[in-house]
C-alpha positions in Angstrom: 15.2 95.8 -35.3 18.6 96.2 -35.1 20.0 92.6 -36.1 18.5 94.5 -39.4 21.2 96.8 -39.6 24.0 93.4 -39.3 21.9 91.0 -41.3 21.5 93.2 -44.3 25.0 94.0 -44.8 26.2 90.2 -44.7 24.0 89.3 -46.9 24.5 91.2 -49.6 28.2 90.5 -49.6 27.4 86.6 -49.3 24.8 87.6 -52.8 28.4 89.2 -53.8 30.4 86.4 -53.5 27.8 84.2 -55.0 27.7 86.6 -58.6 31.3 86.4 -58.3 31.4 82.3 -58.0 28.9 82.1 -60.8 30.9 84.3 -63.0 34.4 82.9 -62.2 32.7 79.3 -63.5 31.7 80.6 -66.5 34.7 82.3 -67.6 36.4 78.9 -66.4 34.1 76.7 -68.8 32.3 74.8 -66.4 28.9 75.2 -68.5 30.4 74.8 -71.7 29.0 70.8 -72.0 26.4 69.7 -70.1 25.4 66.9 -71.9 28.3 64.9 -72.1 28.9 63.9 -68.1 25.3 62.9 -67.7 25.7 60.1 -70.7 29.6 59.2 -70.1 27.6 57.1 -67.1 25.5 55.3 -69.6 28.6 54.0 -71.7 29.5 50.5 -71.1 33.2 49.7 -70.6 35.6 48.3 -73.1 34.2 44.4 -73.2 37.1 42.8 -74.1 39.3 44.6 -71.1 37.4 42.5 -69.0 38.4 38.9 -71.3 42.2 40.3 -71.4 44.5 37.8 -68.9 46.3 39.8 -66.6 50.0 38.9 -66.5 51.5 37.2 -63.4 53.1 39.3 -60.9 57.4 38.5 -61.1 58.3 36.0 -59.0 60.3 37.2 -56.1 63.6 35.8 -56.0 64.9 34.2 -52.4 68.1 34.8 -51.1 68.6 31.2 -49.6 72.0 30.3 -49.3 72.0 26.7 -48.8 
């Protein structure tokens, strides 16, 4: 019975830090768009990124004396 008397107290500061978490997201925007993460997965990629040639690396130049 008395772990009661430790328990109860830790976790109503651990319910206080959890209301404060929550709250400090909303006023941080963190709900303000929901939707838009969950289709920015479903868009495809730019198709002609993929076509583009990459340029060539520059050569290195060699410092051969002879």
């Amino acid at each position: 019975m008395n772990v009661l008397l430790f328990l109860i107290p830790i976790s109503l500061v651990l319910l206080g830090v959890a209301i404060w978490a929550f709250a400090w997201a909303v006023r941080r925007g963190q709900f303000d768009d929901l939707d838009t993460p969950a289709i920015d997965i479903l868009r495809e990629d730019d198709p002609l990124a993929a076509k583009r040639p990459r340029p060539d690396p520059p050569a290195k130049a060699s410092d051969d004396a002879g």
